[in-house]
Every structure is written in structure tokens, then in C-alpha cells.
C-alpha positions as CSV (number, residue, x, y, z in Angstrom):
1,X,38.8,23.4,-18.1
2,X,35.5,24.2,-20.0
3,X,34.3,20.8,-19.9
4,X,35.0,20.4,-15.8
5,X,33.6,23.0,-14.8
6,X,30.1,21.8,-17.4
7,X,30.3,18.5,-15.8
8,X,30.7,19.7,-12.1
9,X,27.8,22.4,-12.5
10,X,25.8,19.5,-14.2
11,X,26.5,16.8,-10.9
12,X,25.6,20.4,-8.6
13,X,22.3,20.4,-10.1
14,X,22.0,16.4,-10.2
15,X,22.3,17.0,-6.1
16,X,20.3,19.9,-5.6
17,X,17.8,17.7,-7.5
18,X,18.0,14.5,-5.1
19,X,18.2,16.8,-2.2
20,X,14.8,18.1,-3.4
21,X,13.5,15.3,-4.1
22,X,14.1,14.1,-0.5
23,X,13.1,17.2,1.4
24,X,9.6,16.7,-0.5
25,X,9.2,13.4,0.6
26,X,10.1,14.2,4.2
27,X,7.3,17.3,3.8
28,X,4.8,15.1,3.3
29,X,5.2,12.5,5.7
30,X,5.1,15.4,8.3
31,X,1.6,17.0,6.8
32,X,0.6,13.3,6.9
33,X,1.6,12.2,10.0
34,X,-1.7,13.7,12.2
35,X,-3.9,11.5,9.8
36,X,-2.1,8.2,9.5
37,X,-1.0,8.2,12.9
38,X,-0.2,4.6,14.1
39,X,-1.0,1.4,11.9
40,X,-3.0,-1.4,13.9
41,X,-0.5,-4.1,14.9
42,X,-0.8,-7.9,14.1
43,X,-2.9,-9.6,16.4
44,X,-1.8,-12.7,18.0
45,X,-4.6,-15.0,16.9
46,X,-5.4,-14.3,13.4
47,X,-8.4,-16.6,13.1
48,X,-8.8,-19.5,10.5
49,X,-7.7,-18.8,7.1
50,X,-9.8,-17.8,4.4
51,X,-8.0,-16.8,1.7
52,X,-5.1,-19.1,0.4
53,X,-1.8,-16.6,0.4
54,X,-0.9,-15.2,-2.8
55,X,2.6,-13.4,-4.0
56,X,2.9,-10.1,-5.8
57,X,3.9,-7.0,-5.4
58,X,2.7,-4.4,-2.6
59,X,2.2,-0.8,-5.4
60,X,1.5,1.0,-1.9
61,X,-0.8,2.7,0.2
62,X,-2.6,6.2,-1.1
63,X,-4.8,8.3,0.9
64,X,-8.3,7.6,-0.9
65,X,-10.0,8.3,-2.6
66,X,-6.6,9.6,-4.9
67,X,-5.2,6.5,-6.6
68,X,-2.0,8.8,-6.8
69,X,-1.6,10.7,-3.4
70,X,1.1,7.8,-1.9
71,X,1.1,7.7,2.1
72,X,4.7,7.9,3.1
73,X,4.6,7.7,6.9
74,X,4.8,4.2,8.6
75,X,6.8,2.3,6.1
76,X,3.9,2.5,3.7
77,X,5.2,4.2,1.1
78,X,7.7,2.0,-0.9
79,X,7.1,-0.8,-3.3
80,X,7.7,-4.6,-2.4
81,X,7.3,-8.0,-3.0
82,X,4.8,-9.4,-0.6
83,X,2.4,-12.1,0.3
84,X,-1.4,-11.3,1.0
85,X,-3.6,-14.2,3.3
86,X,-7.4,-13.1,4.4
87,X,-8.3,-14.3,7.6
88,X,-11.2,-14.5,9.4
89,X,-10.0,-11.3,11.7
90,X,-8.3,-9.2,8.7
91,X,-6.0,-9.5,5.8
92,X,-1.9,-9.4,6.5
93,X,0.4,-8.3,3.9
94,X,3.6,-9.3,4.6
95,X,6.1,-7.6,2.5
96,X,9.7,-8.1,2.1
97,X,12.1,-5.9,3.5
98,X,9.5,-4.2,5.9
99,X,7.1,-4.5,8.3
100,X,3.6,-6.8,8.2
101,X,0.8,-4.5,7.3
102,X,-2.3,-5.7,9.5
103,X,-5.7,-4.5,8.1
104,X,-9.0,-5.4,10.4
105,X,-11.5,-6.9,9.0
106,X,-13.7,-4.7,10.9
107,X,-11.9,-1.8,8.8
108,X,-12.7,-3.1,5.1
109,X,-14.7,-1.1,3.5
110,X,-14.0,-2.6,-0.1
111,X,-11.9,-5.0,-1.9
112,X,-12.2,-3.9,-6.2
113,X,-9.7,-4.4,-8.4
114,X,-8.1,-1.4,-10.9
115,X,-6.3,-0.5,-13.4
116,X,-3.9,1.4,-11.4
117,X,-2.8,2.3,-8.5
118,X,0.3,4.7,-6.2
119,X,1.6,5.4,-10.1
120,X,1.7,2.3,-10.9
121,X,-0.1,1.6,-14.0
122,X,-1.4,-1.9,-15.8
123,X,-4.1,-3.7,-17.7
124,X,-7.3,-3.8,-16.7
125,X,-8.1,-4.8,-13.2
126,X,-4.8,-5.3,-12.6
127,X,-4.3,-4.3,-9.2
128,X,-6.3,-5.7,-6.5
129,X,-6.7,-2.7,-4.1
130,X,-8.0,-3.0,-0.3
131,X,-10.4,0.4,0.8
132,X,-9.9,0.4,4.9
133,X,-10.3,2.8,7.8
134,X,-6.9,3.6,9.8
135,X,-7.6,4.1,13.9
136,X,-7.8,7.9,13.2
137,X,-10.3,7.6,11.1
138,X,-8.4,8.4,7.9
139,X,-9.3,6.4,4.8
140,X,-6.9,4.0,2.7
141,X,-6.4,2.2,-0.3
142,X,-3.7,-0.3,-0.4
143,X,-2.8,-1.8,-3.6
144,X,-1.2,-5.3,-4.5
145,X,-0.7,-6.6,-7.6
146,X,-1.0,-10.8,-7.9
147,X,1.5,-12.8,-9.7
148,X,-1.9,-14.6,-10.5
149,X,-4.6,-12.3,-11.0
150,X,-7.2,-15.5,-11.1
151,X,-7.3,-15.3,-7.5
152,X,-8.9,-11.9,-7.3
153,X,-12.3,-12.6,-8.2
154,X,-11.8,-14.9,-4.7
155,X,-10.8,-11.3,-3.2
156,X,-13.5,-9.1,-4.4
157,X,-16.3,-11.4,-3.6
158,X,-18.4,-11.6,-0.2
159,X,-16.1,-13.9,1.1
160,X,-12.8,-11.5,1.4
161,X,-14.4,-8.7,2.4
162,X,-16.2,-10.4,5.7
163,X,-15.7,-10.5,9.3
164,X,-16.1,-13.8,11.0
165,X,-18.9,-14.3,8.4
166,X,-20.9,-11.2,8.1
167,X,-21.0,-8.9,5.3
168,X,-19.3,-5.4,5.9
């Protein structure tokens, strides 16, 4: 009798600590809702493409400069794999299980790479990590993480972090 009423006081707790868990997460989508606000949509013409597209995995979106402070609204939030191409208009990630992300060019304000990013820690310049401006204003660092980090030298030069050929 001891031992089921230890094991159903320990599954209580295990649920009170999920239910936590998710009540957190749905706090902070709401206190982050007014700055995110609605994610620029994927143009129908994309322009030529710059970049060839490379897989990895999208680490997430944080509100910057905070490599740690994960955006939760808008689907940005969870890890997937996904496949980043620069354009001459912007960079698309599309990720798997979710919806395109569609960063302007116009709203790049840096292309580095890091050694971590949304919690998600590596070597040394092993995240390639996008700085942009959302509508509202708000600035963002999305991180992805190549399958082949040899590409990201391409990324962090003057050529992925232009618009139509001009230097941001």
C-alpha cells in the first residue's frame, strides 16, 4: 500500500511538473506576442538564387540580442530539420514539420556564425545565425546549424547578407 501511494504521489508531481512547464511556455508566447506580431510571408517571386540550399537543423529563433531568450510565438520556437537557400530578395528556411520562415533581405542586419545558440550548444562557429528585423520592429536571431559547416563562410560574407547586390 506504501509503495502505491509513493508511486502515485511521485506521477502527481511528474504532472504538476508538465503542467508547469506548459503554462510557462504559454506565458511567454503571450508577453511576446505584441513584439513578434506577424512573420513576413513568402513572396511569390523569390529572385535568382544566390546561395546553393544547404540542410541542417533550424536551433530556433531568440529575441536578440540573448542567444537564450527562445521566441515561442509563430511556430518559431521548436527545433527542426530544415533547408536554408539565399536569394536575391531574402533567405527561406524551410523546415520540416512547419511553416517556411521568410526573412527579407531588406531585414538582415547580420549573418555570423556562433558557438551557440536557443540552448543549443557546439564547437566553435558552429551555428550559422541570421540577425533580422520583424515588421514590428522587434530584432531576431535565427539560428541554423549546417550538416556542412564549409558553406558558411559563403553565408557570412558580402554576398549572403546583400539585397539585389548592395551591401546592407
Amino acid at each position: 500500500m506504501e509503495r502505491t501511494l509513493l508511486v502515485l504521489l511521485l506521477l502527481a508531481l511528474f504532472a504538476l511538473c508538465v503542467w508547469g512547464m506548459y503554462r510557462s511556455w504559454q506565458r511567454r508566447g503571450a508577453r511576446q506576442a505584441d513584439a513578434i506580431g506577424d512573420l513576413p510571408a513568402v513572396p511569390a517571386e523569390l529572385g535568382a538564387q544566390v546561395l546553393e540550399p544547404t540542410t541542417g537543423l533550424y536551433t530556433g529563433t531568440t529575441l536578440a540580442p540573448s542567444w537564450q531568450n527562445r521566441v515561442v510565438v509563430g511556430g518559431l520556437g521548436f527545433r527542426a530539420t530544415a533547408e536554408l537557400t539565399r536569394f536575391e530578395r531574402g533567405v527561406l528556411l524551410e523546415r520540416d514539420g512547419a511553416a517556411p520562415i521568410w526573412i527579407p533581405g531588406e531585414s538582415i542586419t547580420a549573418v555570423r556564425t556562433e558557438r551557440g545558440h536557443a540552448g543549443k550548444v557546439m564547437t566553435e562557429d558552429g551555428v550559422l545565425v541570421i540577425r533580422w528585423k520583424l515588421p514590428t520592429g522587434t530584432e531576431v536571431d535565427t539560428g541554423f546549424r549546417g550538416d556542412d559547416k564549409t558553406v558558411y563562410p559563403a553565408w557570412t560574407s558580402g554576398r549572403a547578407s546583400t539585397t539585389n547586390g548592395d551591401n546592407q
